[in-house]
matplotlib code that plots the C-alpha trace (Angstrom):
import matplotlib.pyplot as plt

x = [149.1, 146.9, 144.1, 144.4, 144.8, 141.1, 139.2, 140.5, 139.9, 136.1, 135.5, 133.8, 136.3, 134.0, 134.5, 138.5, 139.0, 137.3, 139.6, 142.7, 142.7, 145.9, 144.4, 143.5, 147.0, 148.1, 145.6, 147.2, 150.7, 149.8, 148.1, 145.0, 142.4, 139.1, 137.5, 133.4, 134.0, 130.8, 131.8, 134.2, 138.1, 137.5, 134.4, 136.4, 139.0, 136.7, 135.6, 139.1, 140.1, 142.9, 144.9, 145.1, 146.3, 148.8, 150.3, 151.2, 152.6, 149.1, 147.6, 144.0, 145.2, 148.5, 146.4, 145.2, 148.1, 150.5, 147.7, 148.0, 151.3, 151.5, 149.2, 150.9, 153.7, 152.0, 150.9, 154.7, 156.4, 153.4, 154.3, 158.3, 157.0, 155.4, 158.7, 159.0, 162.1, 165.5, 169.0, 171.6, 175.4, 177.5, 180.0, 182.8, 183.1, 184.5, 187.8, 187.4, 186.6, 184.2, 180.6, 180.9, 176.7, 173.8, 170.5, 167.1, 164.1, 160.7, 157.6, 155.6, 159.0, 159.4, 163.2, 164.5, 168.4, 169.6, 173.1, 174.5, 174.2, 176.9, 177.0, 176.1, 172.2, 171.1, 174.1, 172.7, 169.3, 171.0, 172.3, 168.8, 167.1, 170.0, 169.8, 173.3, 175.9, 179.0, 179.6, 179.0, 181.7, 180.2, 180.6, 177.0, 175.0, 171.5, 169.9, 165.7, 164.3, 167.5, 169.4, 171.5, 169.9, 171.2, 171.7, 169.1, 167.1, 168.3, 167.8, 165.0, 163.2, 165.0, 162.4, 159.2, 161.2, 161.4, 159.6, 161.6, 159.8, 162.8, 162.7, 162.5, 159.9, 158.1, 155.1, 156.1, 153.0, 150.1, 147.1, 144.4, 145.0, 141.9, 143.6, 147.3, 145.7, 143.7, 146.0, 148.2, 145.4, 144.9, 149.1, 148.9, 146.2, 144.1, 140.7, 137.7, 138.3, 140.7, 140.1, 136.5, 138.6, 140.4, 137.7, 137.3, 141.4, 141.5, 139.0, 140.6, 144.2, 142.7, 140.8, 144.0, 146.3, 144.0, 144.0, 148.0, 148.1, 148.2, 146.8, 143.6, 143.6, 141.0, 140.8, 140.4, 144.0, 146.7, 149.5, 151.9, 150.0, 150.9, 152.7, 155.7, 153.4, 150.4, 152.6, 154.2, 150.6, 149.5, 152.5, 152.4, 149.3, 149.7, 152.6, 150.7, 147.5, 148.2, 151.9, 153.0, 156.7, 157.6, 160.3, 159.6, 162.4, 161.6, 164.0, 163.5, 159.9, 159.8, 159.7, 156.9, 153.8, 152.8, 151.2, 154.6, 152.8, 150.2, 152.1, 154.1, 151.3, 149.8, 152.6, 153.3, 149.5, 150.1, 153.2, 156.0, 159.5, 159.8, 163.0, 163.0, 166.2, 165.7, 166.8, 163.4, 162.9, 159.4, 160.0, 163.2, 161.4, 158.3, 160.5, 160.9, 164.7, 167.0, 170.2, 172.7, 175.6, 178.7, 181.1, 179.7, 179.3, 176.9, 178.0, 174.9, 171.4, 169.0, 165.4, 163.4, 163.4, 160.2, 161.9, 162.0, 158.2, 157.3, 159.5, 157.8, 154.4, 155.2, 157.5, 154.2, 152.0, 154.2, 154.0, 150.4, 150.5, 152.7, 150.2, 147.8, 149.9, 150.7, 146.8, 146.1, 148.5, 147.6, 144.0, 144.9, 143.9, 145.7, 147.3, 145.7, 146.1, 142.0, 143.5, 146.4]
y = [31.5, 33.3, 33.5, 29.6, 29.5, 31.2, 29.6, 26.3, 27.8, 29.0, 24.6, 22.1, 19.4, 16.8, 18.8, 19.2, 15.1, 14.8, 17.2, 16.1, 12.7, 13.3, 16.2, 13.3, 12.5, 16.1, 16.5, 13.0, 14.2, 17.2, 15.3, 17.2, 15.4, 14.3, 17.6, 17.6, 17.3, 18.6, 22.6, 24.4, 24.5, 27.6, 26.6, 23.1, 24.8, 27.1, 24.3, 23.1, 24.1, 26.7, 24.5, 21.7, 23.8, 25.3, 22.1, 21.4, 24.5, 25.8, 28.3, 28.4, 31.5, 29.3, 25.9, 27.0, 28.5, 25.2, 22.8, 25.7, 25.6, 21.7, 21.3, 23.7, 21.7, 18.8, 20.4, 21.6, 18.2, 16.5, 19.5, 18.7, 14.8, 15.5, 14.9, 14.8, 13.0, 11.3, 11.1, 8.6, 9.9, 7.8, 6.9, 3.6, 0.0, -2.2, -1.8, 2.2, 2.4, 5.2, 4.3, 7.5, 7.6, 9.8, 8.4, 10.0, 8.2, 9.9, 9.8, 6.7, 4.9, 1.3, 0.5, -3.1, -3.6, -6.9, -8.9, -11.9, -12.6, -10.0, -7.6, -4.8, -4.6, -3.9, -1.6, 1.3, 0.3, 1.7, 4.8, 5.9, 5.0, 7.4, 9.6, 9.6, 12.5, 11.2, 9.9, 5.9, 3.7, 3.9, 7.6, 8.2, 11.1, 11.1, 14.2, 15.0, 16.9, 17.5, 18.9, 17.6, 17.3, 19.3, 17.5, 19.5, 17.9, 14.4, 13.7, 15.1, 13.9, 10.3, 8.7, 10.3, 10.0, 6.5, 3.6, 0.1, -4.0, -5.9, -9.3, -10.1, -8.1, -9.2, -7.7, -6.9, -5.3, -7.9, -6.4, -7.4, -6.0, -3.6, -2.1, -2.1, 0.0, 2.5, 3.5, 3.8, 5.8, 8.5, 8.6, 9.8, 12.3, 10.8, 13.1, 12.2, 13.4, 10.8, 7.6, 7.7, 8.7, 6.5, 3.6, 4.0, 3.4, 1.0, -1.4, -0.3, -1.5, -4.6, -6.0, -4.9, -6.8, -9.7, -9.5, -9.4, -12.3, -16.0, -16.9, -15.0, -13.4, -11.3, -8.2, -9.9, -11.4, -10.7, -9.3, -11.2, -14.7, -13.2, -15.4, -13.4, -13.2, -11.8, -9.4, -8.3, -7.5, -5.7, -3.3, -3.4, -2.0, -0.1, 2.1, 2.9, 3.6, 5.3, 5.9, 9.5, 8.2, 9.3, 6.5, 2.8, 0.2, -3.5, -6.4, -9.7, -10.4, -13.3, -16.1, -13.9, -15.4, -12.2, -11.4, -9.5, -8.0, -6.7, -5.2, -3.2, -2.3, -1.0, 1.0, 2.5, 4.0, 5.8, 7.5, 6.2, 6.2, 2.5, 0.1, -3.3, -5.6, -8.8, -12.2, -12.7, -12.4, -11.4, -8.3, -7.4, -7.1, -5.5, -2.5, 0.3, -0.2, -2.1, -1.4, -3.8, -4.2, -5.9, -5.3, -3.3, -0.7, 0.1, -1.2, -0.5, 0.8, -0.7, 0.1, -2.6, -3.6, -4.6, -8.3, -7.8, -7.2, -9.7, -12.4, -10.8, -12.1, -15.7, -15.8, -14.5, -17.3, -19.7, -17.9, -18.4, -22.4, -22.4, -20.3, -22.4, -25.9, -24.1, -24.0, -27.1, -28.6, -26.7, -27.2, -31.0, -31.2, -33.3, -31.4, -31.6, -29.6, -28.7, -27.2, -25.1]
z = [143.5, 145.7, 143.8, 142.8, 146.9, 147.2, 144.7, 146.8, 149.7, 148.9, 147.2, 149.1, 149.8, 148.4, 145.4, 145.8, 146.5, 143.3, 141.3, 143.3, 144.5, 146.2, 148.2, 151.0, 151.0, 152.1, 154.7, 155.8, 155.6, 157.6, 160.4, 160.1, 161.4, 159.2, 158.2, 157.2, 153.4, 152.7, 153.6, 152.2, 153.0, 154.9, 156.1, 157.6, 158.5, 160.7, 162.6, 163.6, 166.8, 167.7, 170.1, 167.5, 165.1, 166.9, 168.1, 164.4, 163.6, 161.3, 161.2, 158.9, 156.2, 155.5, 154.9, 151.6, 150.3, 151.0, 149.3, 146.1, 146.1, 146.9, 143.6, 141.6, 142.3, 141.1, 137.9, 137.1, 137.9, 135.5, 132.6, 132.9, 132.2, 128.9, 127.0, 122.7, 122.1, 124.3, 122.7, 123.8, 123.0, 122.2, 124.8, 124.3, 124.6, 127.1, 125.6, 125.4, 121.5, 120.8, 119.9, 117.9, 117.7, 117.9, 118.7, 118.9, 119.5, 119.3, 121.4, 120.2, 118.7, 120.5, 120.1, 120.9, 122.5, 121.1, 121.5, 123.2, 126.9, 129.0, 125.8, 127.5, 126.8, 130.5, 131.3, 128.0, 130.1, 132.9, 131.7, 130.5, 133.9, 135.6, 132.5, 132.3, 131.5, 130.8, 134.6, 133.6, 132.7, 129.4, 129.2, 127.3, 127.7, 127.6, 126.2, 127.1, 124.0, 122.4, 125.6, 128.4, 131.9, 135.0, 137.9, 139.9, 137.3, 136.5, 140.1, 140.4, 137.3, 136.9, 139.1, 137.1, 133.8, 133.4, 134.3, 134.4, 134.5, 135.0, 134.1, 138.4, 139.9, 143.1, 144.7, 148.7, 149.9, 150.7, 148.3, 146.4, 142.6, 143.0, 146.4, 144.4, 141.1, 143.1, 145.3, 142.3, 140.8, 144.2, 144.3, 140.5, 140.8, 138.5, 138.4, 136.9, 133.5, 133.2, 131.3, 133.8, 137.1, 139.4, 139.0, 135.4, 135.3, 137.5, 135.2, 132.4, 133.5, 134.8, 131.7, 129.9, 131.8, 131.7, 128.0, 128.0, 130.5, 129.6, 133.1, 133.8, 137.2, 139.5, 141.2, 144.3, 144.1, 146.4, 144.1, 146.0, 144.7, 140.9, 138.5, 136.8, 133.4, 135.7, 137.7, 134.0, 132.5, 135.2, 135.1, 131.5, 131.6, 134.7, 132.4, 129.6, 131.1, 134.7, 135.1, 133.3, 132.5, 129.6, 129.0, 130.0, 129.4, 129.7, 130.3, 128.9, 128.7, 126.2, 128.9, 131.2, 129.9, 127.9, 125.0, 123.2, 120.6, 122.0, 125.4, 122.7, 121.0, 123.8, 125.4, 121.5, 121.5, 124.7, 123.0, 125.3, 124.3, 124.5, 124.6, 125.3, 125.7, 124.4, 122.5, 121.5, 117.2, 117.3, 119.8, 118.1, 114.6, 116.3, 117.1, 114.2, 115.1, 117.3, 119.2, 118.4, 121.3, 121.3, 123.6, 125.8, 123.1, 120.1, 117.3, 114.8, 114.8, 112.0, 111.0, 110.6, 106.8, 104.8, 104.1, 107.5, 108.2, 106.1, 108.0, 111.6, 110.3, 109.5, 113.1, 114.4, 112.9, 114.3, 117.8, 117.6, 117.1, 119.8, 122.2, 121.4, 121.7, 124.8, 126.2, 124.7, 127.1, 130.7, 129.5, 129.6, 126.1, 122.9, 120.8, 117.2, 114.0, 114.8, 118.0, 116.5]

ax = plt.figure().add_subplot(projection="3d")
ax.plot(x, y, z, "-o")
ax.set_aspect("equal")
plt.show()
């Protein structure tokens, strides 16, 4: 740690910025005042004066060492992230019958949670935000990598674990879509070899989202002006392109204006664990298995057959007359079979 403390100490804080976005947040947090970023930590820290830093509690050796070990910090918490594979255990039904089921699901495995309305589909959601251990009224455990999760740990890790888009999300804070993905990009420490850096991601999301959106938006939009398929897209893309969850579970985004396909597609190539609740036929055959609930419990899981696959890509050639039946309409054009 100290040597990782001097080499920071001994880097221009241009250079530091650059590496660690999120190094401007801890000079921010520790009410340091706006240091010449062209010197050297040491070098900025030289030119700060004794009283101020003894009002905060600083002194210039400890600086160095609490952005190390805030970074380090960083680092770990991104490692413990990087999971391979998430079991559910099998807990009971509404009525207390066993489930009597082991499930592992894989990095890059996209698993769709079907049943009526009430089953149960949004309370196994809920165990695997929480990363439940027997403590639900379900009683199902869920296992990271093939073992259970401390609760040091689960509480810890839940919020960086998973990422949820329910199927009501609202934007509360007033900011354009640029300002809303790069501070997303500085929170998440995105350096320049990532994707181009922070601007290069925040492009990237946006022409993504755009692409997953059935109403085109810009990056000068408020987020709060969003329409539920535009706010969906951009956190659609937001997930698989910025946010390090390892686990994102969707509910219900057949009526969000959304390219299905395509999200799923999307969040599969950045090897999430993905699992979608939904009523929708061409999401639940898109999956390589679903989750069938009844009850309250799980009653089967089924891989998606070939008959199966074959039936996804007619439903999906009628999904695209209807997409475009749909345009033709807003576009306050007649609907003709040269349209479709």
């Amino acid at each position: 740690m100290m040597d990782f403390a001097s080499a920071i100490a001994e880097k221009t804080l241009d250079s530091l910025m650059s590496d660690y976005p999120i190094v401007r947040d801890f000079f921010y947090n520790l009410n340091i005042r706006p240091l010449n970023t062209s010197l050297t930590l040491s070098e900025a820290l030289q030119d700060t004066s004794d009283e101020w830093l003894e009002e905060f509690g600083l002194t210039r050796r400890e600086i160095p060492g609490q952005l190390a070990s805030f970074l380090d910090t960083m680092n770990s918490s991104e490692a413990e992230r990087r999971i391979s594979s998430l079991t559910i255990i099998g807990g009971v039904d509404k009525d207390g019958i066993p489930e009597d089921i082991e499930l592992r699901i894989d990095a890059g495995t996209v698993v769709s949670v079907v049943g009526p309305t009430g089953s149960g589909k949004s309370r196994l959601l809920g165990d695997i935000e929480c990363l439940a251990q027997g403590d639900t009224p379900t009683r199902r455990a869920i296992l990271i990598d093939g073992s259970p999760v401390a609760d040091d740990d689960r509480f810890r890790l839940g919020g960086k674990l998973v990422a949820q888009l329910s199927q009501n999300m609202n934007f509360v804070m007033d900011l354009t879509v640029a300002e809303f993905l790069e501070m997303h990009a500085h929170s998440r420490a995105v350096g320049p070899g990532a994707g181009g850096g922070p601007n290069g991601l925040v492009k990237t999301c946006f022409d993504r989202a755009n692409c997953l959106s059935g109403e085109k938006f810009t990056l000068d939009d408020k987020v709060t002006s969003l329409s539920g398929g535009q706010s969906r897209a951009l956190m659609i893309a937001d997930c698989a392109y910025m946010s390090r969850s390892a686990i994102v579970l969707i509910d219900e985004i057949e009526n969000a204006g959304v390219d299905r396909a395509n999200a799923v597609a999307l969040l599969t190539r950045a090897e999430k664990i993905v699992l979608i609740s939904t009523h929708d036929p061409l999401l639940a055959l898109s999956a390589d298995k679903r989750v069938v609930i009844k009850n309250g419990g799980i009653r089967s899981v089924l891989e998606t057959s070939g008959e199966e696959r074959d039936i996804l890509r007619e439903i999906s050639k009628i999904d695209g007359l209807l997409n475009n039946a749909r345009e033709a309409l807003r576009s306050g054009a007649r609907v003709t079979l040269g349209n479709l």
